[in-house]
N, CA, C and O atoms as a CHARMM CRD file, in Angstrom:
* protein
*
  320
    1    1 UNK  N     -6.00600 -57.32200  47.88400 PROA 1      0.00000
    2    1 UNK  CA    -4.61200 -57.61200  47.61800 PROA 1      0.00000
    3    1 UNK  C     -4.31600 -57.54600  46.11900 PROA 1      0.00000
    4    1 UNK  O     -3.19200 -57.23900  45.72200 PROA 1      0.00000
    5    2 UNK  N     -5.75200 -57.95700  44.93100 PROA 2      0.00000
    6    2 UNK  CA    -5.20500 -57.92000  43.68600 PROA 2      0.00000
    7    2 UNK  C     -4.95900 -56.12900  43.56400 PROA 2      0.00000
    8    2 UNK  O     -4.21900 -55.73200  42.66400 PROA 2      0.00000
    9    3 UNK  N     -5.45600 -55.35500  44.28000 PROA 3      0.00000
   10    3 UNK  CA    -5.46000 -53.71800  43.17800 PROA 3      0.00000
   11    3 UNK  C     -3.39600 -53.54900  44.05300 PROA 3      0.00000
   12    3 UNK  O     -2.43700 -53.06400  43.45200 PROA 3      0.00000
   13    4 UNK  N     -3.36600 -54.09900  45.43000 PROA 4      0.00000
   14    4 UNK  CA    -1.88300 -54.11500  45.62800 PROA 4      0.00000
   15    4 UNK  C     -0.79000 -54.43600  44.61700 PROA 4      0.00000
   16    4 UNK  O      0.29900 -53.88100  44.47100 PROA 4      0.00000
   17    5 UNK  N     -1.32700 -55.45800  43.94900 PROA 5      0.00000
   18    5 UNK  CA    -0.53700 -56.02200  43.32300 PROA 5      0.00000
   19    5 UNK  C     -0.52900 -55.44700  41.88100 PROA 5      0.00000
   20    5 UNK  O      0.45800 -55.61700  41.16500 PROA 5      0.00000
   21    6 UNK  N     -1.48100 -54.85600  41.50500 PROA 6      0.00000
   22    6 UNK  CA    -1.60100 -53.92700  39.88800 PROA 6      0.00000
   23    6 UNK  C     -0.67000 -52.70900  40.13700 PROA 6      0.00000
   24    6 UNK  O      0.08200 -52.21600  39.29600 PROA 6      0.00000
   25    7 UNK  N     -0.84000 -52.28600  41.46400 PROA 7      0.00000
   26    7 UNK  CA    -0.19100 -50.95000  41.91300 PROA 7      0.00000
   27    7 UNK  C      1.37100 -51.12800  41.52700 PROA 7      0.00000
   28    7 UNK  O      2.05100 -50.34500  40.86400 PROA 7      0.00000
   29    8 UNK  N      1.82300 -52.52400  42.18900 PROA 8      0.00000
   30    8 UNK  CA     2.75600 -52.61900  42.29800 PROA 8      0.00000
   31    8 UNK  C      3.76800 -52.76400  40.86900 PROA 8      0.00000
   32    8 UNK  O      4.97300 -52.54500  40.74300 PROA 8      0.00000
   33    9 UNK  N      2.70600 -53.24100  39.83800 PROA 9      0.00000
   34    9 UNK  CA     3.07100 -53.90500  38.82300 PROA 9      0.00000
   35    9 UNK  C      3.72300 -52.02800  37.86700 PROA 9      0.00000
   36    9 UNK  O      4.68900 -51.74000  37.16200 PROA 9      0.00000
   37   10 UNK  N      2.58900 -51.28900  38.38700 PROA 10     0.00000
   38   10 UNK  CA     2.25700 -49.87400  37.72500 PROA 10     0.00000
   39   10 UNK  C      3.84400 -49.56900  38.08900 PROA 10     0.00000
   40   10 UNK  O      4.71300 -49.70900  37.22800 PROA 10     0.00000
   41   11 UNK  N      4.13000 -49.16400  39.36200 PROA 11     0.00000
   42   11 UNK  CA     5.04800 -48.39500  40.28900 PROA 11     0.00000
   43   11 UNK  C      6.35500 -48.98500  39.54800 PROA 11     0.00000
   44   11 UNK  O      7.34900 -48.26700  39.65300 PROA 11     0.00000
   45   12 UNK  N      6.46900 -49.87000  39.00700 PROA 12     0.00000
   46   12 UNK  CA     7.61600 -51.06400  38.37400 PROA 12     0.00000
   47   12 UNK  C      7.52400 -50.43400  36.67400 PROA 12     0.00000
   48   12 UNK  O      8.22100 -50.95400  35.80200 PROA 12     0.00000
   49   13 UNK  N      6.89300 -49.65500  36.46400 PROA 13     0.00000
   50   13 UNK  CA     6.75700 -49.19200  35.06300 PROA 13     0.00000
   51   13 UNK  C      6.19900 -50.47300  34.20200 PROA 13     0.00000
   52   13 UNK  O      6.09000 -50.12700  33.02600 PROA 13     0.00000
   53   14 UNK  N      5.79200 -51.90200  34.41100 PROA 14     0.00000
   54   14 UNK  CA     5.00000 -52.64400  33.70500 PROA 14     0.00000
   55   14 UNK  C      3.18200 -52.51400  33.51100 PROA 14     0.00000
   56   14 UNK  O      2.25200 -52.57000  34.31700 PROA 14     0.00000
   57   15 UNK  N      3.26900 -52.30800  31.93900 PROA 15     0.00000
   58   15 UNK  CA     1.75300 -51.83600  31.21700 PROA 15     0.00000
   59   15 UNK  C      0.77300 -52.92800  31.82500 PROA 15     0.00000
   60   15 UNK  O      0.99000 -54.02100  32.34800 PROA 15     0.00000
   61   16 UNK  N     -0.20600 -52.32700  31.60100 PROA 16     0.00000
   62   16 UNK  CA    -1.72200 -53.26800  32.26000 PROA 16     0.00000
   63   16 UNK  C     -1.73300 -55.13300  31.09200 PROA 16     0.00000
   64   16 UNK  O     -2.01900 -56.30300  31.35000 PROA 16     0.00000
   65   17 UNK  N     -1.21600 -54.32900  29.77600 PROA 17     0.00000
   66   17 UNK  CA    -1.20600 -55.73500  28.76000 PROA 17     0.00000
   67   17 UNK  C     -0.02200 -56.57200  29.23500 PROA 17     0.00000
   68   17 UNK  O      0.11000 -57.66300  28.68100 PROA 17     0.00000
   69   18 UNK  N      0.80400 -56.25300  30.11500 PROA 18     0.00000
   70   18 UNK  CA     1.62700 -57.19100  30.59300 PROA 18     0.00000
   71   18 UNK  C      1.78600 -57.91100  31.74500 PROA 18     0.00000
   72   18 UNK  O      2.70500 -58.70000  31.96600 PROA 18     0.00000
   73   19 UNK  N      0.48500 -57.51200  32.80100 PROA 19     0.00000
   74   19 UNK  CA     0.26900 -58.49500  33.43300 PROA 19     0.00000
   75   19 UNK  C      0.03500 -59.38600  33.41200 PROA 19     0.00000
   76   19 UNK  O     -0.35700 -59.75100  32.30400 PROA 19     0.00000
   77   20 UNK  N      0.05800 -60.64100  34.69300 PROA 20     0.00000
   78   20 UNK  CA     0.43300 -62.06000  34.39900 PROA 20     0.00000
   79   20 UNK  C     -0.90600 -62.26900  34.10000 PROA 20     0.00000
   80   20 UNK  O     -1.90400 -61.56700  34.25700 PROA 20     0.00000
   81   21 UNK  N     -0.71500 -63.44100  33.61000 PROA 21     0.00000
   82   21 UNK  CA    -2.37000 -64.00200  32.74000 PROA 21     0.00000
   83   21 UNK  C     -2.40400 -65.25800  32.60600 PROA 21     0.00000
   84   21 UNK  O     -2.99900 -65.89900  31.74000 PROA 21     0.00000
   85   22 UNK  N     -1.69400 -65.68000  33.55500 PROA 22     0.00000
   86   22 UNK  CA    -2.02700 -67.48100  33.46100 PROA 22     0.00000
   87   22 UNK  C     -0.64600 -68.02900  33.15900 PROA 22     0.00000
   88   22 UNK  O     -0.70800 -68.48600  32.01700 PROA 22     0.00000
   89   23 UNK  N      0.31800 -68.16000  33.55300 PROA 23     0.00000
   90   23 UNK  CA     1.72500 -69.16700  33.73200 PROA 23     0.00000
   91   23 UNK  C      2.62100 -68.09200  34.39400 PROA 23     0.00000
   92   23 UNK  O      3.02800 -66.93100  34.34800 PROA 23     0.00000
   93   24 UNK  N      2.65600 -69.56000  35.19500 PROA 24     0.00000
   94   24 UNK  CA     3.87500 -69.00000  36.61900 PROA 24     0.00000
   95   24 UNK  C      5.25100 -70.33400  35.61900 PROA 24     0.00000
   96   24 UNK  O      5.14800 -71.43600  36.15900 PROA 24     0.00000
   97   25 UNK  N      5.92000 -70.35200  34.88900 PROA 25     0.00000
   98   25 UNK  CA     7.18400 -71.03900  34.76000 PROA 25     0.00000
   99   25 UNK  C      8.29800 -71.41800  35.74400 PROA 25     0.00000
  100   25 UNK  O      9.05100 -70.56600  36.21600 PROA 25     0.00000
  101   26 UNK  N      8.38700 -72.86100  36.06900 PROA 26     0.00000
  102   26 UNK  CA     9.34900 -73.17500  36.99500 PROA 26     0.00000
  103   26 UNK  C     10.78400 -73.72900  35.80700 PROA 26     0.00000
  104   26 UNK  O     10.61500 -74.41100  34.79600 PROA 26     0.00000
  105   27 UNK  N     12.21800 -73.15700  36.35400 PROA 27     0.00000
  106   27 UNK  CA    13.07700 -73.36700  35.64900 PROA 27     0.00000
  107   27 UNK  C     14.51600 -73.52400  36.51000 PROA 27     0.00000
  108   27 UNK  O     14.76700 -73.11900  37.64500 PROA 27     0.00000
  109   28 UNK  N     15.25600 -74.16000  35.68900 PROA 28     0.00000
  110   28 UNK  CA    16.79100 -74.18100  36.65600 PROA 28     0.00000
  111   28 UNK  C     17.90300 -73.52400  35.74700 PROA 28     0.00000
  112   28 UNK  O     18.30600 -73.60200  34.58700 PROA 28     0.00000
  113   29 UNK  N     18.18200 -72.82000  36.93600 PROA 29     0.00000
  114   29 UNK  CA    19.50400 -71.72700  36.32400 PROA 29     0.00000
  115   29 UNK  C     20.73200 -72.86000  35.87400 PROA 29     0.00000
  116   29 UNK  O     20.77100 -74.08800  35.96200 PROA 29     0.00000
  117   30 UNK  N     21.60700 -71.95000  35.40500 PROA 30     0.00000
  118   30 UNK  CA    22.90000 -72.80800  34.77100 PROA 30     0.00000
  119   30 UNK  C     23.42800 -73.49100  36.17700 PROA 30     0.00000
  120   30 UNK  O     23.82200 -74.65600  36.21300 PROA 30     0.00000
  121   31 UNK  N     23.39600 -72.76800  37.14000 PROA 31     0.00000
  122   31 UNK  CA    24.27500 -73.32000  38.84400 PROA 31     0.00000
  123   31 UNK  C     22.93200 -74.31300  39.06900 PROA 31     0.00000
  124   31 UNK  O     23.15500 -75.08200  40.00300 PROA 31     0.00000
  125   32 UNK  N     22.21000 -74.42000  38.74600 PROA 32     0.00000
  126   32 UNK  CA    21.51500 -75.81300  39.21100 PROA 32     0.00000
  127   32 UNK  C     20.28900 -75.30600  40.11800 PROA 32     0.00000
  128   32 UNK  O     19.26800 -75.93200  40.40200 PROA 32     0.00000
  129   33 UNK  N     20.69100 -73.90500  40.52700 PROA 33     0.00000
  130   33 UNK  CA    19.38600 -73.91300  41.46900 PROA 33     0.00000
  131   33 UNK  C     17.95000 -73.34200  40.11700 PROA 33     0.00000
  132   33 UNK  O     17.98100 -73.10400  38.90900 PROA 33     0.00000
  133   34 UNK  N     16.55400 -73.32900  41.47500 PROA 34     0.00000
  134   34 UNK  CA    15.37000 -73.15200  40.84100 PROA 34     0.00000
  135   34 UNK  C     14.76500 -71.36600  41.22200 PROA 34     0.00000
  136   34 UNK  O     15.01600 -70.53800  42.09800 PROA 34     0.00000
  137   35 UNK  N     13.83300 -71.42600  39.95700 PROA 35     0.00000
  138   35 UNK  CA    13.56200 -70.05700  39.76400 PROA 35     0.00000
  139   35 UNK  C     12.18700 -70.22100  38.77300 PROA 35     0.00000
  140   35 UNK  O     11.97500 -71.12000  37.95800 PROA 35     0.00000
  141   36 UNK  N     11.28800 -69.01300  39.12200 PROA 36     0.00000
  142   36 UNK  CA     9.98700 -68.88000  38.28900 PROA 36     0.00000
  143   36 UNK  C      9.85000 -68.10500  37.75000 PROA 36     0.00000
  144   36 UNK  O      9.55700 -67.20900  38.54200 PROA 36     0.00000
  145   37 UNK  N      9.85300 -67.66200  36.60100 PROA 37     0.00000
  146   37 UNK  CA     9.22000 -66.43000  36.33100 PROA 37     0.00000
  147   37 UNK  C      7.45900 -66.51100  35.99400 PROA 37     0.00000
  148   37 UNK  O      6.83400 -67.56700  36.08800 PROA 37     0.00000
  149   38 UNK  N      6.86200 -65.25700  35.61400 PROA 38     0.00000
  150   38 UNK  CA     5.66400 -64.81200  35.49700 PROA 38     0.00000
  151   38 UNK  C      5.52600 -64.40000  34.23300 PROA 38     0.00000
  152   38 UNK  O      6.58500 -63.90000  33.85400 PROA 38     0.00000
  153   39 UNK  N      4.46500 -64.37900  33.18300 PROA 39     0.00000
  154   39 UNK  CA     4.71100 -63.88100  31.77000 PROA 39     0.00000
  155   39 UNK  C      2.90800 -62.98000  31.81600 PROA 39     0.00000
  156   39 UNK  O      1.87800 -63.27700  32.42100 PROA 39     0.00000
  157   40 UNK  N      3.19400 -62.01200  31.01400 PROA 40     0.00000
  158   40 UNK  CA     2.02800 -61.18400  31.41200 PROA 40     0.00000
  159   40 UNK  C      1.17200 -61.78200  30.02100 PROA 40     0.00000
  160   40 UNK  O      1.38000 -62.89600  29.53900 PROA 40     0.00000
  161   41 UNK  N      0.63000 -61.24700  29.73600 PROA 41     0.00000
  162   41 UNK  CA    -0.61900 -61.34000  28.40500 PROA 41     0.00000
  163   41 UNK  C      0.17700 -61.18800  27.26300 PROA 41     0.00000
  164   41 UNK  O     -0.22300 -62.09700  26.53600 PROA 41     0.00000
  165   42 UNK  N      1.03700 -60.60800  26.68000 PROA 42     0.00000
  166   42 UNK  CA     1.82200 -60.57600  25.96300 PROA 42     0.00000
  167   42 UNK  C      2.92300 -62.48800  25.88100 PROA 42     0.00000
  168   42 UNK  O      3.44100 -63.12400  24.96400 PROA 42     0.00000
  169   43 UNK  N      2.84900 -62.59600  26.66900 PROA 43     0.00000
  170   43 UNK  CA     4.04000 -63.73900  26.97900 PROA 43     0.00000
  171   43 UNK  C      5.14800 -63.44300  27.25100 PROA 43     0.00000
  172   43 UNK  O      5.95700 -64.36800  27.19600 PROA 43     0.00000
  173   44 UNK  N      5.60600 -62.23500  27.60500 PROA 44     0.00000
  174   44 UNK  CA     6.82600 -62.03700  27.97000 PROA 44     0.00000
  175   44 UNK  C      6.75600 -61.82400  29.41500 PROA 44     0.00000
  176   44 UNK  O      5.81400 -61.62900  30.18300 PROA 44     0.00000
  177   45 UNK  N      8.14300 -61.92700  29.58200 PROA 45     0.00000
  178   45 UNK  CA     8.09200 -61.94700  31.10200 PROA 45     0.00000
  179   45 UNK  C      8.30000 -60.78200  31.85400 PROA 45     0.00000
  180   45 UNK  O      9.09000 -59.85800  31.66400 PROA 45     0.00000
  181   46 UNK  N      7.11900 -61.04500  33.10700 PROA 46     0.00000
  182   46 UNK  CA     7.20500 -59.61100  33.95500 PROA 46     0.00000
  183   46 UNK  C      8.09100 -59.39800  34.95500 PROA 46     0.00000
  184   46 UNK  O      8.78100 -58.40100  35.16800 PROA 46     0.00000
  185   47 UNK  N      7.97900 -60.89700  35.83500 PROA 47     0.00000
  186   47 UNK  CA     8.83900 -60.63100  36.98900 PROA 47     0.00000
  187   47 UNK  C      9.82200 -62.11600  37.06000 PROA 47     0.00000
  188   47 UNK  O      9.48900 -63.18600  36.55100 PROA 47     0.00000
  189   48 UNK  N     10.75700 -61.92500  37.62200 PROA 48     0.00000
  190   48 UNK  CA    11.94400 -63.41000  37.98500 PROA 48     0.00000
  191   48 UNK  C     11.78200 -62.75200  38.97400 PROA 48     0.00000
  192   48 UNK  O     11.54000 -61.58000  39.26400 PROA 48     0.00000
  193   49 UNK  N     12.09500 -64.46700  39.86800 PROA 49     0.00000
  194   49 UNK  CA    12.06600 -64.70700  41.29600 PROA 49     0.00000
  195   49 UNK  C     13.47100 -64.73800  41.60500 PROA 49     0.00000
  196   49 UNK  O     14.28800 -64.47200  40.72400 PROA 49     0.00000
  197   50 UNK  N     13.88800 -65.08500  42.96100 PROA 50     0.00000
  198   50 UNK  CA    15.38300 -64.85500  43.60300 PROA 50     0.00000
  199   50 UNK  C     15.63600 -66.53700  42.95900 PROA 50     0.00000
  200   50 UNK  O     15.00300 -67.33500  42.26800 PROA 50     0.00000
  201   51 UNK  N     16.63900 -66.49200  43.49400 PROA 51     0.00000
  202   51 UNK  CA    16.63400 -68.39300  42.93900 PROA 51     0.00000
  203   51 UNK  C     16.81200 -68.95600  44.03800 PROA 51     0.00000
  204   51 UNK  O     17.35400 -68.15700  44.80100 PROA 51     0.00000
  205   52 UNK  N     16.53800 -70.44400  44.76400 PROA 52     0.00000
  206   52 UNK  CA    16.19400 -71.17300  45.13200 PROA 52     0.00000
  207   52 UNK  C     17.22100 -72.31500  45.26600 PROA 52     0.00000
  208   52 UNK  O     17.60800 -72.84000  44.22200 PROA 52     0.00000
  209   53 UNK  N     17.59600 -72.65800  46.18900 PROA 53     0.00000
  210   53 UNK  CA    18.48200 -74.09200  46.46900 PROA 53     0.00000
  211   53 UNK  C     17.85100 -75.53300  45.88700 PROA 53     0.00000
  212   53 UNK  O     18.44000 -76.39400  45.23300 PROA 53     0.00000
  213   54 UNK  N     16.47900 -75.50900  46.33400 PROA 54     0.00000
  214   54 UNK  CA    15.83300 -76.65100  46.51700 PROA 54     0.00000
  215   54 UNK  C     14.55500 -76.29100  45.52900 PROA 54     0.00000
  216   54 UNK  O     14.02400 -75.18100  45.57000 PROA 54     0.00000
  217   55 UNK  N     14.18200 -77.18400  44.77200 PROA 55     0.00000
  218   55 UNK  CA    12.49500 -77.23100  44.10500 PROA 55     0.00000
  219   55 UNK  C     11.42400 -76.90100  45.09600 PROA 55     0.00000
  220   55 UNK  O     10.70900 -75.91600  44.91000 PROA 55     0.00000
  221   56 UNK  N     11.32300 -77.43300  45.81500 PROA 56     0.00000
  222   56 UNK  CA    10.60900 -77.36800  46.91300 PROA 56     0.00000
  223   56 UNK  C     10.20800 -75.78800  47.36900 PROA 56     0.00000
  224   56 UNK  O      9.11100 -75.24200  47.24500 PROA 56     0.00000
  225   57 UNK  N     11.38700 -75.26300  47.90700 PROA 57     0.00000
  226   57 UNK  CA    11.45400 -74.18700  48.12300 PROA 57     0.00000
  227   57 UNK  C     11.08000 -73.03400  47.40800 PROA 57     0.00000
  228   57 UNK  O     10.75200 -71.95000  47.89200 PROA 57     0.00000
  229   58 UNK  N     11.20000 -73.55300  45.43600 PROA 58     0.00000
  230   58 UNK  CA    10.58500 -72.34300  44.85400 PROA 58     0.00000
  231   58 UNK  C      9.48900 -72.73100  44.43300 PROA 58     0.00000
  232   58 UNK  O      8.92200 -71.88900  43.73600 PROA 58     0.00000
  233   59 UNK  N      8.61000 -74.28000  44.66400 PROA 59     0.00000
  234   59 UNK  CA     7.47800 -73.85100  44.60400 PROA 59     0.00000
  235   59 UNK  C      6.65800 -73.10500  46.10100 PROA 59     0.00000
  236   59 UNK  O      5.51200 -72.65600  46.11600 PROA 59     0.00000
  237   60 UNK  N      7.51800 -73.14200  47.13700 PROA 60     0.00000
  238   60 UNK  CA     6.64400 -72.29100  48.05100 PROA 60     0.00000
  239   60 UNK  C      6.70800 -71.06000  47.71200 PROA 60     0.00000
  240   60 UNK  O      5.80400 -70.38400  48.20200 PROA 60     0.00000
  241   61 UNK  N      7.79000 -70.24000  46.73900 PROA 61     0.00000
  242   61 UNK  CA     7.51000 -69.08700  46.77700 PROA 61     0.00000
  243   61 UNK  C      6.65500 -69.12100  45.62000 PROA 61     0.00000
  244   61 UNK  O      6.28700 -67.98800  45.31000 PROA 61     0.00000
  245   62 UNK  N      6.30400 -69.84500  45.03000 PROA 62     0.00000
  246   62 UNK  CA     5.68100 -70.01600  43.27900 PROA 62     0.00000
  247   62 UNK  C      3.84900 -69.62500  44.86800 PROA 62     0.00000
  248   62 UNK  O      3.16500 -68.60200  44.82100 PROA 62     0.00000
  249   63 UNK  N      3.70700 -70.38200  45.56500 PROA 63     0.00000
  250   63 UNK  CA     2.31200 -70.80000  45.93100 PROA 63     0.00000
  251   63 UNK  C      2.50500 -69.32600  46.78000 PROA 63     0.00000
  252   63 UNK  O      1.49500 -68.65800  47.00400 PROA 63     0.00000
  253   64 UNK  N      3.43900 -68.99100  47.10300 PROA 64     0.00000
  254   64 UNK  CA     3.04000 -67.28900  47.92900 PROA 64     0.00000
  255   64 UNK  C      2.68800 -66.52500  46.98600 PROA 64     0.00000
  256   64 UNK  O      1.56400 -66.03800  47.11000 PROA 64     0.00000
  257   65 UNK  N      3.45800 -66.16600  45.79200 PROA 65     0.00000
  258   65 UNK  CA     3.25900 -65.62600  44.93800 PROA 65     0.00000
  259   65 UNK  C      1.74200 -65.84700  44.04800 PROA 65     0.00000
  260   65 UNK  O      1.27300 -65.00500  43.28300 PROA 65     0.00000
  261   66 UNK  N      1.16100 -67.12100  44.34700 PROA 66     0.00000
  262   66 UNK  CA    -0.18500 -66.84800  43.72800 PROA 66     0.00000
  263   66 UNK  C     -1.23400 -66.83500  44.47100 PROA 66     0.00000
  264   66 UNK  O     -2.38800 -66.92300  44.05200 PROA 66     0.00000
  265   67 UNK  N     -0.64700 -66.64400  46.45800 PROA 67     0.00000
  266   67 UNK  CA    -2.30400 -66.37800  46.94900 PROA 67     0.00000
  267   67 UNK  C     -2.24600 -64.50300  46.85800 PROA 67     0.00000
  268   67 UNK  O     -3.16100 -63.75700  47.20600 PROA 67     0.00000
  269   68 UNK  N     -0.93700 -64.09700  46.30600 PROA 68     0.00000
  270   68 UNK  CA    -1.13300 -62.41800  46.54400 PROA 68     0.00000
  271   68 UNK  C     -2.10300 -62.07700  45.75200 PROA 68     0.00000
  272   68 UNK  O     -2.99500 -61.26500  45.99700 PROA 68     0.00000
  273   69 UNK  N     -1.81200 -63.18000  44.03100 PROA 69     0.00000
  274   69 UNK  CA    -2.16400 -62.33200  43.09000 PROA 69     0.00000
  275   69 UNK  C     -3.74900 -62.85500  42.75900 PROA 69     0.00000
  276   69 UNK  O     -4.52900 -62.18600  42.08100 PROA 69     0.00000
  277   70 UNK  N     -4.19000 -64.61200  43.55900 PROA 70     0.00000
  278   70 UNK  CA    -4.89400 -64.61200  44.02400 PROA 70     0.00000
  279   70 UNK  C     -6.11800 -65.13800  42.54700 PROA 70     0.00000
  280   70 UNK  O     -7.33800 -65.29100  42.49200 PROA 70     0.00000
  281   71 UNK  N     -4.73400 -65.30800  41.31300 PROA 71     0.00000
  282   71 UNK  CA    -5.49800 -66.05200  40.43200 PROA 71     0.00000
  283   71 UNK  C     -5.19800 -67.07200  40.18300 PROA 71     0.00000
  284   71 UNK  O     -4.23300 -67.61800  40.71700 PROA 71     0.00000
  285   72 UNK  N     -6.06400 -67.71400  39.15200 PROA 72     0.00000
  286   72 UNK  CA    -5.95000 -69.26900  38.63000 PROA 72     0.00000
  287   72 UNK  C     -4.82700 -69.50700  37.38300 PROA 72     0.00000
  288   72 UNK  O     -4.94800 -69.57200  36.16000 PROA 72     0.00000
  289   73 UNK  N     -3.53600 -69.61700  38.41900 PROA 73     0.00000
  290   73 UNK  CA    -2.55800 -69.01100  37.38700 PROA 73     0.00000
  291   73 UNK  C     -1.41000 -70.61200  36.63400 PROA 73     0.00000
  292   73 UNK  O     -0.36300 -71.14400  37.00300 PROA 73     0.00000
  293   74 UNK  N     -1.94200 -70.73600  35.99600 PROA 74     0.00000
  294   74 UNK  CA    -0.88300 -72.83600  35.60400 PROA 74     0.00000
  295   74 UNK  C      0.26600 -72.98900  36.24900 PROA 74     0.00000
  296   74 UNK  O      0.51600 -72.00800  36.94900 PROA 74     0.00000
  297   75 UNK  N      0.84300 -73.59700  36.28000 PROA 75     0.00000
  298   75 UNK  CA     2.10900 -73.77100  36.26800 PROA 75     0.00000
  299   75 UNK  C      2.69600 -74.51700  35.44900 PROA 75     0.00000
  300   75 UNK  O      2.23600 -75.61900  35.15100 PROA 75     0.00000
  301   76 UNK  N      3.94000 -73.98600  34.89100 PROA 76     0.00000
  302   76 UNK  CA     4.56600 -75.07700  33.28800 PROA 76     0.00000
  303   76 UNK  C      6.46900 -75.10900  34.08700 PROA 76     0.00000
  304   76 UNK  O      7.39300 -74.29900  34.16000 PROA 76     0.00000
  305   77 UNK  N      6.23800 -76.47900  34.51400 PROA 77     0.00000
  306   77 UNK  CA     7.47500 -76.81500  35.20800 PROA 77     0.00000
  307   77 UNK  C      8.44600 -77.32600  34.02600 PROA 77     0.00000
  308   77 UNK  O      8.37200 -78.45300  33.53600 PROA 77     0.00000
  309   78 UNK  N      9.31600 -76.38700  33.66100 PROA 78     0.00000
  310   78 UNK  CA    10.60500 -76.64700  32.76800 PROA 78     0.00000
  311   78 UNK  C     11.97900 -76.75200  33.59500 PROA 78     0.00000
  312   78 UNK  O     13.04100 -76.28400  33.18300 PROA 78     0.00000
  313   79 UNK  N     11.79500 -77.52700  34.99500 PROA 79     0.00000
  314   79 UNK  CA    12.98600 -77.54700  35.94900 PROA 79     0.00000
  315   79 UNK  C     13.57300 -78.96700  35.69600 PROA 79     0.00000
  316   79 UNK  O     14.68700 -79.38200  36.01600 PROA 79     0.00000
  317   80 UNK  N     12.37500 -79.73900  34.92500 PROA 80     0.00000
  318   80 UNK  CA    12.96700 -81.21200  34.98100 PROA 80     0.00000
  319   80 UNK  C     12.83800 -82.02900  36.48500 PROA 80     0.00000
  320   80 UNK  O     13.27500 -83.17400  36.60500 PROA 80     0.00000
Protein backbone atom coordinates (compact mmCIF):
# COMPACT_ATOMS: atom_id res chain seq x y z
CA UNK A 1 0.00 0.00 0.00
CA UNK A 2 3.10 2.39 0.77
CA UNK A 3 4.53 2.17 -3.22
CA UNK A 4 0.30 2.99 -3.82
CA UNK A 5 0.60 5.74 -2.07
CA UNK A 6 4.18 7.22 -3.58
CA UNK A 7 2.44 6.49 -6.95
CA UNK A 8 -0.19 8.45 -6.01
CA UNK A 9 1.76 11.25 -4.53
CA UNK A 10 3.96 11.07 -8.17
CA UNK A 11 0.58 11.07 -10.44
CA UNK A 12 -0.39 14.48 -8.24
CA UNK A 13 2.92 16.04 -9.59
CA UNK A 14 4.32 16.10 -5.73
CA UNK A 15 8.45 15.50 -5.60
CA UNK A 16 9.76 12.46 -3.53
CA UNK A 17 11.34 15.53 -0.95
CA UNK A 18 7.82 16.36 -0.31
CA UNK A 19 6.47 13.53 1.01
CA UNK A 20 4.91 13.30 4.36
CA UNK A 21 7.56 12.69 7.00
CA UNK A 22 6.07 12.75 10.25
CA UNK A 23 2.98 15.35 11.04
CA UNK A 24 -0.48 14.81 10.16
CA UNK A 25 -1.85 18.64 11.58
CA UNK A 26 -5.35 18.78 12.99
CA UNK A 27 -6.97 22.36 12.47
CA UNK A 28 -10.37 24.34 12.37
CA UNK A 29 -11.45 26.24 9.42
CA UNK A 30 -12.90 29.82 9.86
CA UNK A 31 -16.80 27.96 9.70
CA UNK A 32 -15.73 26.00 12.70
CA UNK A 33 -15.46 22.73 11.12
CA UNK A 34 -12.13 20.28 11.32
CA UNK A 35 -9.48 19.48 8.80
CA UNK A 36 -5.77 17.90 8.56
CA UNK A 37 -3.35 18.51 6.52
CA UNK A 38 0.00 16.46 5.79
CA UNK A 39 3.46 18.33 5.42
CA UNK A 40 6.12 16.44 3.41
CA UNK A 41 9.99 16.73 4.40
CA UNK A 42 10.22 20.09 3.34
CA UNK A 43 7.32 21.23 5.84
CA UNK A 44 5.10 22.32 3.49
CA UNK A 45 2.06 20.99 2.86
CA UNK A 46 1.16 18.13 0.53
CA UNK A 47 -2.30 17.23 0.91
CA UNK A 48 -5.71 18.97 2.84
CA UNK A 49 -8.39 16.84 3.79
CA UNK A 50 -12.30 17.55 3.01
CA UNK A 51 -13.44 19.24 6.23
CA UNK A 52 -15.28 17.64 8.84
CA UNK A 53 -18.40 18.58 11.07
CA UNK A 54 -17.18 16.93 14.13
CA UNK A 55 -13.35 16.35 15.63
CA UNK A 56 -14.07 13.06 15.93
CA UNK A 57 -14.81 12.49 12.55
CA UNK A 58 -11.53 14.02 11.23
CA UNK A 59 -9.57 12.16 13.40
CA UNK A 60 -11.09 8.99 11.77
CA UNK A 61 -10.10 10.19 8.57
CA UNK A 62 -6.60 11.47 10.18
CA UNK A 63 -6.34 7.31 11.45
CA UNK A 64 -7.49 6.07 7.70
CA UNK A 65 -5.18 8.18 6.30
CA UNK A 66 -2.25 6.73 8.34
CA UNK A 67 -2.98 2.93 8.07
CA UNK A 68 -2.64 3.66 4.00
CA UNK A 69 0.51 5.36 4.44
CA UNK A 70 1.21 3.01 7.17
CA UNK A 71 3.84 5.26 9.02
CA UNK A 72 4.72 6.52 12.40
CA UNK A 73 3.35 9.75 11.51
CA UNK A 74 2.64 12.55 15.02
CA UNK A 75 -0.06 14.27 15.21
CA UNK A 76 0.09 18.22 16.20
CA UNK A 77 -3.60 19.08 17.09
CA UNK A 78 -3.98 22.98 16.45
CA UNK A 79 -8.02 22.49 16.53
CA UNK A 80 -8.11 23.51 20.18
Amino acid sequence: MKKFWGELLKFFGVREEQWPSGYIYVRRASDKRYYFVITGRNNKVVVTSETYDTKQACMKGVESVRTIIRGAYSIKDFAG
